[in-house]
Z-matrix of the N, CA and C atoms (Angstrom, degrees):
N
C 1 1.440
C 2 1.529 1 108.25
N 3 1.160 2 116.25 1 131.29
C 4 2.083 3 124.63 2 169.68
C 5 1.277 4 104.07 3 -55.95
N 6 1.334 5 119.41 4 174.03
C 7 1.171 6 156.02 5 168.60
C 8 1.437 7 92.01 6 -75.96
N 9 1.677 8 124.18 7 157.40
C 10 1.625 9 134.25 8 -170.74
C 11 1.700 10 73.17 9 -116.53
N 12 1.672 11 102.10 10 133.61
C 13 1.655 12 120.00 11 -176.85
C 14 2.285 13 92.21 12 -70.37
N 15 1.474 14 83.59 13 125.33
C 16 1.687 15 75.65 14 142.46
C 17 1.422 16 170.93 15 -98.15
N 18 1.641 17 96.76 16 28.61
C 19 1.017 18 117.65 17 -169.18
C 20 1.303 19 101.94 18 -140.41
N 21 1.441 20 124.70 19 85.27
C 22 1.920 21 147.09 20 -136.62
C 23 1.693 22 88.18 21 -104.76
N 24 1.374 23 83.95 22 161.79
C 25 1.827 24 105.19 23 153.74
C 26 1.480 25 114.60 24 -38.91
N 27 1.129 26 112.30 25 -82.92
C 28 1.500 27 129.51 26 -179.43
C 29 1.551 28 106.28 27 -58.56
N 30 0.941 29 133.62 28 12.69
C 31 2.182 30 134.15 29 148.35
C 32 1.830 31 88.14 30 -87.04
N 33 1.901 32 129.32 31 -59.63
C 34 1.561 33 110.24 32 -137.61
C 35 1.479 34 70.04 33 -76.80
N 36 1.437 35 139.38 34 -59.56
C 37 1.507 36 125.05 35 -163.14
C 38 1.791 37 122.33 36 -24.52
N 39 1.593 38 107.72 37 -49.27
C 40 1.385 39 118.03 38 -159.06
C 41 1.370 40 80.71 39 -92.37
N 42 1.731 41 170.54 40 -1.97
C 43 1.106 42 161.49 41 129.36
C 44 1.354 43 100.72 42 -52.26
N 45 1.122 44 142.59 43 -68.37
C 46 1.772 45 138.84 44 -174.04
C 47 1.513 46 102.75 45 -43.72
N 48 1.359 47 101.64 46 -49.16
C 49 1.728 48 99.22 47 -165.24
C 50 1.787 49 103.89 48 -72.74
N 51 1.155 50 106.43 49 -61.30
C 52 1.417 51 102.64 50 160.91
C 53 2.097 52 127.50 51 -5.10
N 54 1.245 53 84.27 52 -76.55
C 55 1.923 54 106.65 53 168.71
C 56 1.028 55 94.81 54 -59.68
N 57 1.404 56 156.14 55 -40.21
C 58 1.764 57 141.99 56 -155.33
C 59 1.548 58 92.12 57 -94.44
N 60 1.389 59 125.68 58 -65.09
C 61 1.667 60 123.28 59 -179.08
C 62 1.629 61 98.07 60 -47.73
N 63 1.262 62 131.10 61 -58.35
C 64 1.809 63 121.40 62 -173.76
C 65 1.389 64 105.79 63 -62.99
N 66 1.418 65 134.02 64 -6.70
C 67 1.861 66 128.88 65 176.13
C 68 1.345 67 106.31 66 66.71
N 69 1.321 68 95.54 67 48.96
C 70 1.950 69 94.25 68 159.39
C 71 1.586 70 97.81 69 -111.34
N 72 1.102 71 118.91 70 133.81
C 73 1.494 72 107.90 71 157.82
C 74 1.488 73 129.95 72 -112.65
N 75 1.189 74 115.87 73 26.81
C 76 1.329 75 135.50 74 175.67
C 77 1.601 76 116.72 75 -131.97
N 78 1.599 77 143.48 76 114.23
C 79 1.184 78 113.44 77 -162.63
C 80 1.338 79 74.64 78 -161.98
N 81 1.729 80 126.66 79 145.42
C 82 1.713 81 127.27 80 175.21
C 83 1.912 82 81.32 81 -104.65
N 84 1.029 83 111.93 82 157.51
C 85 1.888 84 133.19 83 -173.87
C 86 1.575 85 92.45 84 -141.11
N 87 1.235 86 116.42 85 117.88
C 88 1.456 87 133.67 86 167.82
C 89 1.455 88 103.78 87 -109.41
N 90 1.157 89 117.16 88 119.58
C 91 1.316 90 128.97 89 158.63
C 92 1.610 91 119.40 90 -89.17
N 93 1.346 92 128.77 91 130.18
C 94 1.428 93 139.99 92 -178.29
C 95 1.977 94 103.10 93 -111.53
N 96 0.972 95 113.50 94 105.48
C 97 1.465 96 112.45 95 -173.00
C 98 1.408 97 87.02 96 -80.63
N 99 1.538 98 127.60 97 -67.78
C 100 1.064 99 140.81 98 -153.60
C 101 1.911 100 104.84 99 -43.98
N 102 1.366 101 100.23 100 -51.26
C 103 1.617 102 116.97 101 -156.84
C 104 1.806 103 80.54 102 -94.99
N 105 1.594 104 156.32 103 -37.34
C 106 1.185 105 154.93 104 147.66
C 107 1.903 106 76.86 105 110.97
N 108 1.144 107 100.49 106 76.62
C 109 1.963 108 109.68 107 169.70
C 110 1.277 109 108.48 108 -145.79
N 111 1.249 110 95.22 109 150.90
C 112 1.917 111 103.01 110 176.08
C 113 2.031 112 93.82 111 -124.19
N 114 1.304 113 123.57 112 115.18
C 115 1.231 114 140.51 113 164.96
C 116 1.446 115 119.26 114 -87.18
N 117 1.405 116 111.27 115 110.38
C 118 2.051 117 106.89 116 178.62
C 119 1.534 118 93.12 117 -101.59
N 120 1.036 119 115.70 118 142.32
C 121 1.616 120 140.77 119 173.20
C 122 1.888 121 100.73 120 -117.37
N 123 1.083 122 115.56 121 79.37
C 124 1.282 123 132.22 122 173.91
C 125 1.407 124 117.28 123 -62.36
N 126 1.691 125 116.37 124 105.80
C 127 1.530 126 116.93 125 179.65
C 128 1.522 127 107.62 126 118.96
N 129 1.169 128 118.27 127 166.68
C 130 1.385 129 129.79 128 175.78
C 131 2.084 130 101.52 129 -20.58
N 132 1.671 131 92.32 130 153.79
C 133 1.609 132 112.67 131 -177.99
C 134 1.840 133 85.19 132 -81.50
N 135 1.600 134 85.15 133 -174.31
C 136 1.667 135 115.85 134 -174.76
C 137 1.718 136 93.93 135 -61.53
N 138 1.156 137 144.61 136 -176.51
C 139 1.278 138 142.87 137 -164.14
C 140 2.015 139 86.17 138 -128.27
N 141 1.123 140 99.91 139 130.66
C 142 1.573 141 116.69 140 -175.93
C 143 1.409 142 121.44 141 -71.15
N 144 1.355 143 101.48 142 114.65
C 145 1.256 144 126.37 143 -163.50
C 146 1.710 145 123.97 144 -69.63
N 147 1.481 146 128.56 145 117.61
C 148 1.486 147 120.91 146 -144.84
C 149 1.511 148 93.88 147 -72.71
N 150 1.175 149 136.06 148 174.70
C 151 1.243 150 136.94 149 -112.32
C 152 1.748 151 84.81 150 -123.55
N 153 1.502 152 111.05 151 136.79
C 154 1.764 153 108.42 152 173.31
C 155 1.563 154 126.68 153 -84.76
N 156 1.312 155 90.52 154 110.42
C 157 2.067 156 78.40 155 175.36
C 158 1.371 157 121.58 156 -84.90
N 159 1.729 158 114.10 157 101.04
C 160 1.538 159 112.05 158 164.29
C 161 1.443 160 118.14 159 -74.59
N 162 1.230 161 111.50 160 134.62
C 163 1.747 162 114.53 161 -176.19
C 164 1.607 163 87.09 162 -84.57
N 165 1.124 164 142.73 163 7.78
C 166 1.113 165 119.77 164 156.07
C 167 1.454 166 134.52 165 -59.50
N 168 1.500 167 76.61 166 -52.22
C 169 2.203 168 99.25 167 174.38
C 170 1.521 169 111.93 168 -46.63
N 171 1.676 170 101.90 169 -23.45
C 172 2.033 171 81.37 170 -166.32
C 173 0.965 172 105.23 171 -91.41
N 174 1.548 173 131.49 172 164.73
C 175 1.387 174 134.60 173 -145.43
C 176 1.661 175 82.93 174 -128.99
């Protein structure tokens, strides 16, 4: 039988709800299993990255 993870459903739940009661509605949540952390990055995502051309893809 494994080890029970410590960093459950009910930790990212009570982090989401958290951010919704403070009125952010945008927030990135990093989870660290390894290090057992939950990280909120409050506000806009990473800024979208222009698009990769693999010369593989072209036919």
């Amino acid at each position: 039988m494994s080890k029970r993870a410590a960093v459950g459903h009910d930790d990212i739940l009570r982090v989401l709800k958290a951010c919704k009661r403070a009125g952010y509605e945008k927030a990135r949540v990093h989870i660290s299993l390894r290090e057992q952390t939950i990280d909120i990055m409050i506000g806009e995502g990473a800024p979208e990255q222009p698009p990769f051309h693999n010369p593989w893809d072209d036919e």
